[in-house]
BALOBA-1460 file (C-alpha; in Angstrom, 3 decimals):
// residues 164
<rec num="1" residu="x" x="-49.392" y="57.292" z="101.056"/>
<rec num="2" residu="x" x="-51.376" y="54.739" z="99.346"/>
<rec num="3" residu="x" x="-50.756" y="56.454" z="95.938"/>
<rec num="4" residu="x" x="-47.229" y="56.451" z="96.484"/>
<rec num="5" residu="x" x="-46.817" y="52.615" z="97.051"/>
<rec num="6" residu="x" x="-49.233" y="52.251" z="94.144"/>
<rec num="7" residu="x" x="-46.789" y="54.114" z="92.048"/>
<rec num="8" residu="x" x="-44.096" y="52.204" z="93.055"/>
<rec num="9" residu="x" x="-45.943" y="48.918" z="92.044"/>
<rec num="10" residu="x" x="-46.645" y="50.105" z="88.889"/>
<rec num="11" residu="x" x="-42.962" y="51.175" z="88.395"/>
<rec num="12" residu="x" x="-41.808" y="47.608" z="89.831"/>
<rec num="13" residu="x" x="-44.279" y="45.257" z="87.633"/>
<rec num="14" residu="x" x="-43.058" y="47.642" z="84.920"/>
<rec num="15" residu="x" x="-39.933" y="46.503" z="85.477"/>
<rec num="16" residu="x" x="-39.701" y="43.451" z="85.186"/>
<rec num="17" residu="x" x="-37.539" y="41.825" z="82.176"/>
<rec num="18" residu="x" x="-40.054" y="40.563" z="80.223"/>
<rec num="19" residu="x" x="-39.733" y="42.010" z="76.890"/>
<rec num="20" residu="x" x="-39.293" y="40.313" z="73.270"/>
<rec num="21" residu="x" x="-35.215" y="41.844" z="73.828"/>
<rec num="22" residu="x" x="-34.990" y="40.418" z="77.660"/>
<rec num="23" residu="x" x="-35.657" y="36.917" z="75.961"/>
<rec num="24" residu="x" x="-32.918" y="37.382" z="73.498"/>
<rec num="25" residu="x" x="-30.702" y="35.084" z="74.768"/>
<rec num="26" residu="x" x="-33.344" y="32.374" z="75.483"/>
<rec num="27" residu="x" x="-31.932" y="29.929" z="73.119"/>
<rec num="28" residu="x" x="-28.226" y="29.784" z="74.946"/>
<rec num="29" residu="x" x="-30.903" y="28.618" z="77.812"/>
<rec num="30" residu="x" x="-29.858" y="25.040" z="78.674"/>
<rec num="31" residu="x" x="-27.529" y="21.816" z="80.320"/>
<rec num="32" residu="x" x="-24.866" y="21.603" z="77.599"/>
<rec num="33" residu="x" x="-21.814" y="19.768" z="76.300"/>
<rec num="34" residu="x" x="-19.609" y="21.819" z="75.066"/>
<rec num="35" residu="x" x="-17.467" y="20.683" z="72.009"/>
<rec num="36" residu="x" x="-14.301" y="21.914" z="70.224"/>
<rec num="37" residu="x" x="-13.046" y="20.374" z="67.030"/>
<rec num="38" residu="x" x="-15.716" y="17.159" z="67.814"/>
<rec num="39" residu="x" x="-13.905" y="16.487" z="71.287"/>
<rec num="40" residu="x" x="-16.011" y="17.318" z="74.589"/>
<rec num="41" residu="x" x="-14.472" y="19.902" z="76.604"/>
<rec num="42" residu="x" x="-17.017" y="21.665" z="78.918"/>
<rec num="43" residu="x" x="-20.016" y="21.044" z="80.483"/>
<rec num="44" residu="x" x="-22.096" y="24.324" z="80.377"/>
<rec num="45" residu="x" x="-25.264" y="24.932" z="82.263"/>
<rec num="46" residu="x" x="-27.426" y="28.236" z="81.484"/>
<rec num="47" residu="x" x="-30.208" y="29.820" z="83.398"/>
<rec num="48" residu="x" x="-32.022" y="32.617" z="84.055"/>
<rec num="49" residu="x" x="-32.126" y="34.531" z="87.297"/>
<rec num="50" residu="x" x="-33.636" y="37.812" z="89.326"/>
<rec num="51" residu="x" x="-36.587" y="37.144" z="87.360"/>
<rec num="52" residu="x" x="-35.554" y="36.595" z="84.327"/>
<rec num="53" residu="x" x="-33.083" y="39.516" z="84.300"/>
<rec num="54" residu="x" x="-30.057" y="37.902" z="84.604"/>
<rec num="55" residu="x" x="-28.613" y="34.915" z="82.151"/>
<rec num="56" residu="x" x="-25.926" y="32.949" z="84.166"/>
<rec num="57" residu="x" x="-23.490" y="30.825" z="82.151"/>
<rec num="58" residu="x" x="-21.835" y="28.161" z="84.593"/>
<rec num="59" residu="x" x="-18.367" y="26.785" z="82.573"/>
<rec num="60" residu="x" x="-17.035" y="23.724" z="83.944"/>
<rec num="61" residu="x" x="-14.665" y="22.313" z="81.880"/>
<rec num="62" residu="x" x="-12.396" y="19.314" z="81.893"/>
<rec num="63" residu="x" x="-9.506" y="19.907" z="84.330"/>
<rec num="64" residu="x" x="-8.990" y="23.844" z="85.549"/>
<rec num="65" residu="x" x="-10.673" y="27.004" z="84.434"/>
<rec num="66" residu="x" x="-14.217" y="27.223" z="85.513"/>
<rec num="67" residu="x" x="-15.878" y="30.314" z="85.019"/>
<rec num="68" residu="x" x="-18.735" y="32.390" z="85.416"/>
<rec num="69" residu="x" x="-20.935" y="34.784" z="83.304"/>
<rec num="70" residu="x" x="-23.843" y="37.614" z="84.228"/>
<rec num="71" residu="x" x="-25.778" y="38.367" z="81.238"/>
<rec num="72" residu="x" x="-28.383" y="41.248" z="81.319"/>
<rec num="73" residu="x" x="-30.120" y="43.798" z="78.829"/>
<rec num="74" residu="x" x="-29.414" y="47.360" z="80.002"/>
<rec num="75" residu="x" x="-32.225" y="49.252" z="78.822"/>
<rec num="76" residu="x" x="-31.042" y="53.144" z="79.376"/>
<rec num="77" residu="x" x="-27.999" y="51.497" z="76.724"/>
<rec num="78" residu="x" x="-30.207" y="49.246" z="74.473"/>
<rec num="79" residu="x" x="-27.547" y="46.795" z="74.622"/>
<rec num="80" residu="x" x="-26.522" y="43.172" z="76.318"/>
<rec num="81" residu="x" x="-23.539" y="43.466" z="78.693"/>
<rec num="82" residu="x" x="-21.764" y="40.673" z="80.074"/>
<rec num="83" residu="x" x="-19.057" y="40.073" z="83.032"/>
<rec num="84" residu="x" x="-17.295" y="36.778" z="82.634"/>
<rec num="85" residu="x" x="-15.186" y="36.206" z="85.601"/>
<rec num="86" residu="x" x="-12.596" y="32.927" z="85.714"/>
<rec num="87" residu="x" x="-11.311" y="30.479" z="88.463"/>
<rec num="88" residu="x" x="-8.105" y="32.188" z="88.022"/>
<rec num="89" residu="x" x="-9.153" y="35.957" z="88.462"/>
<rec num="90" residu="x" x="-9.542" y="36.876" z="84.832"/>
<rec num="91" residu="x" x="-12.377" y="39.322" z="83.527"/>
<rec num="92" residu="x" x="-13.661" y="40.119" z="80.530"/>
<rec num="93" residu="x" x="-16.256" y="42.658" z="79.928"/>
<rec num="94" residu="x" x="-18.632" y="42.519" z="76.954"/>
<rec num="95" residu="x" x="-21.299" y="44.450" z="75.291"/>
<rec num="96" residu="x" x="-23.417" y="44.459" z="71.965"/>
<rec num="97" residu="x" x="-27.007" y="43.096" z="70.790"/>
<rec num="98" residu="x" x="-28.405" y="40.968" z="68.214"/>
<rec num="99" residu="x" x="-27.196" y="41.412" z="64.252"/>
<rec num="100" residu="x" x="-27.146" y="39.301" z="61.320"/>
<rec num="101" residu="x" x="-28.996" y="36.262" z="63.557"/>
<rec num="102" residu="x" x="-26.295" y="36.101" z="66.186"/>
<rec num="103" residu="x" x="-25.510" y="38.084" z="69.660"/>
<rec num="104" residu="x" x="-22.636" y="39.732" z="69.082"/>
<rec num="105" residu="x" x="-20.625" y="41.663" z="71.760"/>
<rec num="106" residu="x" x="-17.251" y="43.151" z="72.179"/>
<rec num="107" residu="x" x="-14.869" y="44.749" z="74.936"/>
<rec num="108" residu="x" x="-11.700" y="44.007" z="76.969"/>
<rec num="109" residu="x" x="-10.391" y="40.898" z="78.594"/>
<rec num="110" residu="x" x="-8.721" y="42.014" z="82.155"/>
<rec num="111" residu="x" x="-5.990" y="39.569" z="82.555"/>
<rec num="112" residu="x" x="-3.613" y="39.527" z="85.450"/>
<rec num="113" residu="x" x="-0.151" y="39.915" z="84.812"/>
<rec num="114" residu="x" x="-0.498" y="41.426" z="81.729"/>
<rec num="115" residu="x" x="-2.422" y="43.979" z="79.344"/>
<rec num="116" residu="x" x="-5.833" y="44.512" z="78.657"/>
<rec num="117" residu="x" x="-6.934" y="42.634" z="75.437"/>
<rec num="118" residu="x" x="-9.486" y="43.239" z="73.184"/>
<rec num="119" residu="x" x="-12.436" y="40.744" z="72.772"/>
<rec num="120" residu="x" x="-15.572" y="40.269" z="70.350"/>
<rec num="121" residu="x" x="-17.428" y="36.972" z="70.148"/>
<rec num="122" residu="x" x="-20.922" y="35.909" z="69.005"/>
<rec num="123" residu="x" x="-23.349" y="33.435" z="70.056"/>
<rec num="124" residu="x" x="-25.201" y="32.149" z="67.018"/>
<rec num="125" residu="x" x="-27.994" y="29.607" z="67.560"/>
<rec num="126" residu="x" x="-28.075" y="26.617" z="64.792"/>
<rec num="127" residu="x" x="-30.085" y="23.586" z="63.506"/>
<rec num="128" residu="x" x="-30.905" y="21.187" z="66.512"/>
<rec num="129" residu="x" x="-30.597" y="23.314" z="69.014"/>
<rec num="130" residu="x" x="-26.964" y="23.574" z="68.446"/>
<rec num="131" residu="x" x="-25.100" y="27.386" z="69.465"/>
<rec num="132" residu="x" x="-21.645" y="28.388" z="67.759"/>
<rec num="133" residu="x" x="-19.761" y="30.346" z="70.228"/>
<rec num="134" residu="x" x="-17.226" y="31.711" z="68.318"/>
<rec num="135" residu="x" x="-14.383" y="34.066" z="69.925"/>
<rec num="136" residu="x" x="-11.779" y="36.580" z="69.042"/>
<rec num="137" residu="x" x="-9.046" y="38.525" z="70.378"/>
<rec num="138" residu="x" x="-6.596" y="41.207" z="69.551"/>
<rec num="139" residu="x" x="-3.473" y="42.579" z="71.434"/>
<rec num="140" residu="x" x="-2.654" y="45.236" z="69.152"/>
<rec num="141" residu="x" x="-5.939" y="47.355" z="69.098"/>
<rec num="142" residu="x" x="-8.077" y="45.846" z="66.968"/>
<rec num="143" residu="x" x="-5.828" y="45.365" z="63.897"/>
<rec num="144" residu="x" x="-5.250" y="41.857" z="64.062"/>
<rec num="145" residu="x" x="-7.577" y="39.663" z="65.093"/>
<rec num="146" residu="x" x="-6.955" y="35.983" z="66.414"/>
<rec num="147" residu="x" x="-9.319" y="33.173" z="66.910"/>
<rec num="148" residu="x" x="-9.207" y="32.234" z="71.195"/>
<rec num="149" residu="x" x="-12.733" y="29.653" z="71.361"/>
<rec num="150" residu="x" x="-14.344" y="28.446" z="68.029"/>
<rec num="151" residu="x" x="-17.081" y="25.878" z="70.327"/>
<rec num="152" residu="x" x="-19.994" y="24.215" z="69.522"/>
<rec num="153" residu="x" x="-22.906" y="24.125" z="72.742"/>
<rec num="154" residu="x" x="-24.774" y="20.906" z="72.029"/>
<rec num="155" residu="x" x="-27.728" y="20.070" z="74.039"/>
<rec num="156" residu="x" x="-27.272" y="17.219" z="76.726"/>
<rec num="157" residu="x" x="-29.633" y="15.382" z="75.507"/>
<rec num="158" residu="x" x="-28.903" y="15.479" z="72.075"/>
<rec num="159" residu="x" x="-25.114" y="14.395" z="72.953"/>
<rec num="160" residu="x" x="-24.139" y="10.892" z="72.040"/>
<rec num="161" residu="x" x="-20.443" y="11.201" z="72.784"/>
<rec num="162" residu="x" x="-20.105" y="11.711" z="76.624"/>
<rec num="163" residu="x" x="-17.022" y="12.407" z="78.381"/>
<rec num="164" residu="x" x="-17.488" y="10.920" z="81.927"/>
């Protein structure tokens, strides 16, 4: 008995999402403004939960549309996976890894009402803290793309131009 619950310990501490790829995302970490085209139009706030397993994006922008995201690194896959669920019942499903110094990640946007779209967007960390979210979407199977969030995540306390 006691070698059994010592194995399952060891599997448990071995577990947990510690590694260099389970801190990935570390830099989206954060209480942000978010800003398209210069204007303020989110708030963002980022954390980590379960232990580090889980990144959780809370959106709150200005007026309607909050949303949620779980984060996590699936190690049987080798890849990041993300559920972002809206206010409104939306859900887009995501998965990729790190290339070419950004997370990138791809999938389908659930929509009510109306078709399944195809998404890919990348989170690329810049000077100052700074991350470029920068989103696409295609209705037609991937052979048009068009741009749906080109946003800039600037720390709080780096922000000078608050929206109250």
């Amino acid at each position: 008995m006691r070698i059994a619950l010592a194995l399952l310990l060891a599997a448990v501490a071995s577990a947990q999402c510690t590694s260099a790829e389970h801190r990935r995302f570390d830099f989206w970490i954060g209480e942000w403004n978010v800003e398209v085209n210069g204007q303020i139009v989110a708030r963002s706030r980022i954390e980590k939960s379960a232990d580090g397993c889980i990144v959780i994006e809370n959106w709150m922008p200005f007026g309607a549309g909050e949303g949620k995201s779980w984060n996590y690194f699936d190690r049987r896959t080798g890849r990041w996976e993300q559920v972002w669920v809206t206010s409104t019942g939306g859900v887009l499903k995501v998965a990729g890894g790190w290339q070419d110094g950004a997370m990138r990640e791809q999938g389908v946007a659930q929509r009510s009402g109306s078709a399944d779209v195809m998404h890919r967007h990348s989170l690329t960390p810049l000077p100052q803290g700074r991350v470029r979210q920068f989103c696409e979407e295609s209705s037609d199977s991937g052979k048009t793309w068009q741009v749906a969030f080109d946003g800039l995540y600037v720390p709080k306390k780096l922000a000078t131009n608050e929206h109250e």
